[in-house]
N, C-alpha and C positions, 0 to 999 in steps of 0.2 A: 441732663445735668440734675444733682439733686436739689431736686424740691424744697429743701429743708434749710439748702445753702442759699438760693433763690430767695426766699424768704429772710433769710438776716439781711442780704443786701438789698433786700426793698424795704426793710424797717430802717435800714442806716440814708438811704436814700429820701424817705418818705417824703421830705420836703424839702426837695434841693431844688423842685421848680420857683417855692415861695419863696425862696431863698436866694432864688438868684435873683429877683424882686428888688431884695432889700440891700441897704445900702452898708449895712454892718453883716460880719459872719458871724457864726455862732460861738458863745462864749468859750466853749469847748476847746475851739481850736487856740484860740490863749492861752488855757490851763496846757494845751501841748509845748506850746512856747517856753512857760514858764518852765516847764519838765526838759525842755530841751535844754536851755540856759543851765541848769546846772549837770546836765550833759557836755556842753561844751567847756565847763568848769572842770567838768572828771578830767576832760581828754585834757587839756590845755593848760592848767596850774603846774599838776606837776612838774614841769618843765623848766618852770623859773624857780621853780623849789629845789630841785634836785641833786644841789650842794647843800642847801639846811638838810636834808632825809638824807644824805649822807652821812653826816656830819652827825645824827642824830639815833641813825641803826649801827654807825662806826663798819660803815662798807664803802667799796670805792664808788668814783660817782660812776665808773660806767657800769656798773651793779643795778644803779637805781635806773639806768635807763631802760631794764625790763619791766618795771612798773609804770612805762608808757608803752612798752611794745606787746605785752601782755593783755593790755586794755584794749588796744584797735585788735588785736588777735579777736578777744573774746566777741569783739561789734562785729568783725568780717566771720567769725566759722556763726554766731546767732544772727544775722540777717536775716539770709537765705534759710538756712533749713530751719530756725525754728518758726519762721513765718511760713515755709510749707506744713510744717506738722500739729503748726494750731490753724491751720487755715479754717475749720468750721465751725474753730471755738469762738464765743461771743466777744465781740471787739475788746468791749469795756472791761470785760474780766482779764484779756491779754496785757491789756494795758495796765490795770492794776498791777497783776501779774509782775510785770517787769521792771515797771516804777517800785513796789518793794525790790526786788532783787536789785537796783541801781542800790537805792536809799541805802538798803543793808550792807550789801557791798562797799559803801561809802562809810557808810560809820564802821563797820570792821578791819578797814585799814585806816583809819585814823585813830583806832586804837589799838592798833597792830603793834609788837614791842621787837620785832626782829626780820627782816626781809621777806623769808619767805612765806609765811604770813600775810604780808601786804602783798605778796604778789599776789596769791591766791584769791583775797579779797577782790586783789583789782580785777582780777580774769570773770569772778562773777559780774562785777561792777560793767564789764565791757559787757557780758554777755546782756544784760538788762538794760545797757543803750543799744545795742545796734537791732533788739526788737522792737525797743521802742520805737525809734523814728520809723523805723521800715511801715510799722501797725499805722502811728500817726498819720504818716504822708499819706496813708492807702485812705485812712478814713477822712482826714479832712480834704481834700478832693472829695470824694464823695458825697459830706452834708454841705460841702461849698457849690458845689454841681459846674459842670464842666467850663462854664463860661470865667472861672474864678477859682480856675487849679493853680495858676500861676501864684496867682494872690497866697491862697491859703496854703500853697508849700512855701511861698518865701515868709509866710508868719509863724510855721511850725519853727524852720529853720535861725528863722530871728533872731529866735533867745540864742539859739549857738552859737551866731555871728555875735551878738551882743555879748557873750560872754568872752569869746575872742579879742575882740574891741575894749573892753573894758573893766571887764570881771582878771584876765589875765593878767594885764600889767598893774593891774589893784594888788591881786593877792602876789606877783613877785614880790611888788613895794612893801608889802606889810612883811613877808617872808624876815626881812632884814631885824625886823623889830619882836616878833614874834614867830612861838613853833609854829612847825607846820602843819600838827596835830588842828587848831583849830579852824585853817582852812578846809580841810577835808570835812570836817564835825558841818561847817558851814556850807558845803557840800551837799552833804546827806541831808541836810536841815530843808536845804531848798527840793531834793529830791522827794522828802515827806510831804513839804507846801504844794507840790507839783499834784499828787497821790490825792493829798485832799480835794484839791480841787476838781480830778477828774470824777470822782465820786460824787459830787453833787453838781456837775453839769453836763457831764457825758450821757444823754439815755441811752438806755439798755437794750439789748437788740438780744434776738430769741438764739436758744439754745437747739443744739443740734442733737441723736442718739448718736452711742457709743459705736455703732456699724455704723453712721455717714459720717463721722468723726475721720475712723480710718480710711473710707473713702474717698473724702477733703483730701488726707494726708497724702495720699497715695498721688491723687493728681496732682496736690502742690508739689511733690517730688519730684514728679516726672516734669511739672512745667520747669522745673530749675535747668533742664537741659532742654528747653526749647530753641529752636537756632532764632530765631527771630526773636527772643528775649536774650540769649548772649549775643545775638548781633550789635543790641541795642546797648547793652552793657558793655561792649568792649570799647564803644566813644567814650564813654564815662572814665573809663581807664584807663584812656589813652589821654584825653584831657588833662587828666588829673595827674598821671605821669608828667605830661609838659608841663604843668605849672608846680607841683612840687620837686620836679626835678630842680628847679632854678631855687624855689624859694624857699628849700630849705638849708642852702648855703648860700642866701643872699647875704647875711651876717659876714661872712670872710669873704667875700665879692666885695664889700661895700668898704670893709679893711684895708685887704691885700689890694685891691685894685684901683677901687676909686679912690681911694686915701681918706673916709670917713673915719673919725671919733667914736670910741666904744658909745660914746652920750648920744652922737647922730644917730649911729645904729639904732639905739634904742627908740630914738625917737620916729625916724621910719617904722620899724617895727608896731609902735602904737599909730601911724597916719593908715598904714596895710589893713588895720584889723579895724579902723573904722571904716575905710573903703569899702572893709569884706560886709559890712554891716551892710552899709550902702548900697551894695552892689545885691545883696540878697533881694533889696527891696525891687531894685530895678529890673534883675531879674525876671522876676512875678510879676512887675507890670508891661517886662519886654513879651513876656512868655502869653499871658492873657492878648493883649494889642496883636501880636502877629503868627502866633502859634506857636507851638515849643518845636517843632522841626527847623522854621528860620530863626527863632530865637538862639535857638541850642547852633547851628551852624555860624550865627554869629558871633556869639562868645566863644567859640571854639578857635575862630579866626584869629580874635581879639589875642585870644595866651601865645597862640601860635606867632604873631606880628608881635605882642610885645616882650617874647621870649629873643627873637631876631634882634629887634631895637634892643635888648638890653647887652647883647653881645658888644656890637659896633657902637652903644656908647658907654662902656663899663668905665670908661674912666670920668669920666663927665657928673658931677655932683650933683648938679642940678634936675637933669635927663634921669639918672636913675633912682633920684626923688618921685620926679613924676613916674616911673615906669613901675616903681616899686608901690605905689598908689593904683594905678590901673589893674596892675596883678591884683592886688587885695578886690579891687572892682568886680572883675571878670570871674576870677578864683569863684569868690561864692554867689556870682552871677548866673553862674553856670548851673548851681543848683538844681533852681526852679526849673529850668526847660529841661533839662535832662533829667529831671525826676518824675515828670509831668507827662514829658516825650514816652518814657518807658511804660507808664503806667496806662499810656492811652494804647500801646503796642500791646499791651497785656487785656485789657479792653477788646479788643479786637480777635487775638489769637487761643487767650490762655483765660477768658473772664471768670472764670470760676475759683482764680488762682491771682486775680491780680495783687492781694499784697504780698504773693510770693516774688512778684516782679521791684514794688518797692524795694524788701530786701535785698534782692540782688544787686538792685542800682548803690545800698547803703553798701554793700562789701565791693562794689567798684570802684565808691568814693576811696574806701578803707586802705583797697587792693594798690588806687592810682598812686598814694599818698605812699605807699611802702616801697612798689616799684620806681617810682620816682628818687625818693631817695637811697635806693640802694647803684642805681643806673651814674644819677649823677654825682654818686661818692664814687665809685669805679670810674665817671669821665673826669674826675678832681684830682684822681690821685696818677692819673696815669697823663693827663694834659693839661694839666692848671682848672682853678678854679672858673675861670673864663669860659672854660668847655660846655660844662654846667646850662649853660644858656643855650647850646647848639641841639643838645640831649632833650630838653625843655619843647626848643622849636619843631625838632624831627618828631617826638612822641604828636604832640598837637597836632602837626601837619596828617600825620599818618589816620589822626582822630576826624581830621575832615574829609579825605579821601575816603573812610569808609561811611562816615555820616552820608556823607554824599553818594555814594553805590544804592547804598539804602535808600536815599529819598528817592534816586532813581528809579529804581524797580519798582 
């Protein structure tokens, strides 16, 4: 192994014994939160905007919905490979690195004047989240030290549940009152507040030469096709197939079937995304408490039963109040142990390369949330919206069957 890569992960490491000591993590890993929060801002606003930026470029709405599928694009192809190709570069320069490329990206399509402009903005804008968390999660696990990986991915992860939870249905609401230009601007704003802060609390970890540079790179390549790190990633996408298969037509589930109010909808919708807040926490304390292998098998269970339940009581208002709260629960419960899980499989197999395995895990969240919704629009349109929930269950199920091969062997 290079000596030189040895050496950055023992200055990132240096005091993760003392550390795990104390009873607070290191500031650092907040300033990742706060960077994450207006990450989960990029992904998530535009969604309840996407009639104002229609309305406002004078294109259709389904036009504007490439400036969210261009975003998660730009997070799933930057995971993986740009977290093998800086694999030896120094954390905190990555990180700066990509918190500009968010920020910038954010402010260039909020003062974009014509579509494809914004799209382009957005595609960098993705590309500078999905390095980010990949670098984050790799390094805070790391200065948190192993007893407190749960912990410190469910507090990188925070801000993006917290932005879900609450930053979301803020910036729809204001949408109605104002452009959507200065959401975005507000955006970028938090992504520079993010930026500053890693610069003065992240320390610095040694740099590598330009021959073990490409060295790093060459094995973080190769670890992106390790079988024991897509083994591990493909629970992650199967997970996350099950639960966004459901929840991203639980809005016409809740309509067409239960007989809820565009008003109730909304209002589930804001209970989901505090849940999801919730559920990160619990996550990281399920995940620390019992390990991310039975952690991760039991929120896996959890989408999978309450994808079931929500079939057999879709008409039931009450039942898929709660269930639609459990999903928000589980959904980004699941996180911490599955990100945790991967990175300690990377630990083991590929150490040289572990935030190559972060990333992958960020482009399977990415991956889960695309095939989900592309799965259970094909099960909507050909069997009712109903279906939705079967698609849901069957992906899950299939996510424990092979969690479970795995923990076997």
């Amino acid at each position: 192994m290079d000596t030189r890569v040895i050496t950055r992960e023992r200055d990132l490491g240096a005091r993760v014994e003392d550390q795990s000591h104390s009873t607070r993590l290191p500031l650092a890993i907040y300033m990742f939160a706060l960077s994450a929060f207006a990450l989960g801002l990029a992904e998530f606003v535009p969604i309840g905007l996407s009639e104002v930026i229609a309305r406002s470029l004078m294109v259709s709405g389904e036009s504007v919905g490439a400036i969210v599928s261009i975003y998660a694009l730009g997070a799933t192809i930057a995971a993986p490979i740009l977290s093998a190709l800086t694999a030896a570069w120094s954390r905190k320069n990555v990180m700066i690195i990509t918190a500009v490329i968010f920020s910038a990206g954010s402010l260039f399509a909020a003062l974009s004047s014509d579509l494809p402009t914004m799209v382009v903005a957005r595609f960098f804008a993705g590309v500078g989240h999905g390095l980010f968390l990949a670098v984050a999660t790799s390094v805070a696990t790391k200065i948190a030290g192993p007893q407190r990986a749960g912990s410190s991915v469910a507090i990188v992860f925070g801000g993006f549940t917290l932005a879900l939870a609450l930053g979301v249905p803020l910036g729809t609401w204001l949408g109605k009152f104002v452009s959507w230009r200065p959401m975005f601007l507000g955006i970028a704003g938090f992504g520079f507040l993010g930026l500053i802060g890693l610069m003065f609390t992240m320390k610095a970890d040694s740099k590598v030469t330009d021959a073990n540079s490409v060295d790093a790179a060459l094995r973080g390549l190769r670890a992106l096709f390790h079988p024991r790190l897509l083994a591990g990633v493909l629970v992650t996408v199967l997970a996350y197939v099950g639960s966004f298969g459901v929840f991203t037509y639980i809005a016409p589930m809740l309509i067409q079937v239960t007989g809820a109010a565009p008003t109730t909808v909304s209002a589930f919708m804001l209970i989901y995304g505090v849940m999801a807040a919730i559920g990160n926490v619990v996550g990281g304390k399920l995940t620390d408490r019992l390990g991310a292998d039975r952690a991760s098998l039991i929120v896996v269970a959890g989408i999978a039963a309450t994808a079931v339940a929500m079939y057999f009581m879709s008409t039931v208002l009450l039942a898929m109040a709660l269930l639609t709260a459990v999903l928000g629960l589980l959904t980004f419960g699941a996180v911490p142990p599955l990100q945790a899980r991967l990175l300690a499989v990377a630990e083991t197999y590929t150490p040289q390369s572990v935030g190559v395995a972060a990333g992958l895990n960020i482009a399977g969240f990415n991956s889960g949330i695309v095939f989900g919704s592309a799965l259970g629009g094909v099960a909507m349109g050909a069997f009712g919206v109903a279906s939705t929930s079967l698609v849901g269950a069957t992906a899950a199920i299939l996510g424990i069957i092979v969690l479970a091969a795995q923990l076997k062997r």
